[in-house]
C-alpha positions in Angstrom: 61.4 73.1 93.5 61.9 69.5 93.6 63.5 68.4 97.5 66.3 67.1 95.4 67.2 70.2 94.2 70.4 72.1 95.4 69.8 75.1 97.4 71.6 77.9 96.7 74.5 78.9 99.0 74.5 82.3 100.6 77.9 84.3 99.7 80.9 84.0 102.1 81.1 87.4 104.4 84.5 88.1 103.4 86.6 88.4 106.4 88.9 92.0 107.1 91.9 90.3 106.4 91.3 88.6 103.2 89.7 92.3 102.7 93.1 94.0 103.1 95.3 91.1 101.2 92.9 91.9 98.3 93.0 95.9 98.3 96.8 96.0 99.3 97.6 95.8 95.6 95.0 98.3 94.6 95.8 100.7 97.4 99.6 101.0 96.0 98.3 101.6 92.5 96.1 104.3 93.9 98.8 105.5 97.1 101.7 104.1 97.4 102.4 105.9 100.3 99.3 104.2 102.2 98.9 101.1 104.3 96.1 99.2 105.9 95.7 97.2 108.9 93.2 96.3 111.1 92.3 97.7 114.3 90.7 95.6 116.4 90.3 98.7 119.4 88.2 100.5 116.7 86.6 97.1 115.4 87.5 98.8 112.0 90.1 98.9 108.4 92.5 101.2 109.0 94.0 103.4 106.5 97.6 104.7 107.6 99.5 107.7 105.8 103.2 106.9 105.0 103.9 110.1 104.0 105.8 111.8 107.1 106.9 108.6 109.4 107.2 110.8 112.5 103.9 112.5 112.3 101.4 109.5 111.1 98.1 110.0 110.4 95.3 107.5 110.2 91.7 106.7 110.1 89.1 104.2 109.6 88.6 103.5 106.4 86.0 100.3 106.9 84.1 99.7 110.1 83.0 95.7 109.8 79.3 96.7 110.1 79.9 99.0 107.0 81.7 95.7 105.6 78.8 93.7 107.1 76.4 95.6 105.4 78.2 95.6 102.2 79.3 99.4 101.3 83.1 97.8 100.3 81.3 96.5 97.1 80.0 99.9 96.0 81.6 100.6 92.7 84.0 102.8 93.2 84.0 103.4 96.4 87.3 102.2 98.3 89.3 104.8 95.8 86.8 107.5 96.9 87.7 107.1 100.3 91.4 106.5 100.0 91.6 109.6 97.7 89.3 111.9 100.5 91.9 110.3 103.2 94.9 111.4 101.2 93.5 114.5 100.3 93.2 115.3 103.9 96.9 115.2 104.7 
């Protein structure tokens, strides 16, 4: 490769939040009675069930070393887990 030559740059980690502004959309097409936040306690996504407001349930739904390690880009996979969560309740 001539030393001239542009290197390639390495892919952006996508950061939780931008994570959660870009599934929000996708989560109410899939739940609409679901919402995620982040918790920074559990270091983690959360997934929240909006079902019964005075009995809430929620779990993790992304830790940020699965995100690290790139399981959020399985195909598939975030409506597998959202569906398990729901299922659940």
């Amino acid at each position: 490769m001539p030393a001239h030559a542009k290197k390639p740059v390495p892919e952006k980690q996508k950061e939780p939040a931008d994570l959660i502004r870009e599934w929000s959309p996708l989560l109410h097409e899939i739940e609409p009675d679901a919402v995620l936040d982040f918790s920074w306690a559990r270091n983690a996504i959360t997934i929240c069930d909006m079902r019964r407001p005075n009995s809430l349930r929620y779990a993790d739904l992304y830790t940020v070393p699965e995100i690290n390690g790139g399981m959020h880009k399985v195909t598939g996979d975030f409506e597998r887990r959202v569906n398990a969560f729901m299922a659940k309740g």
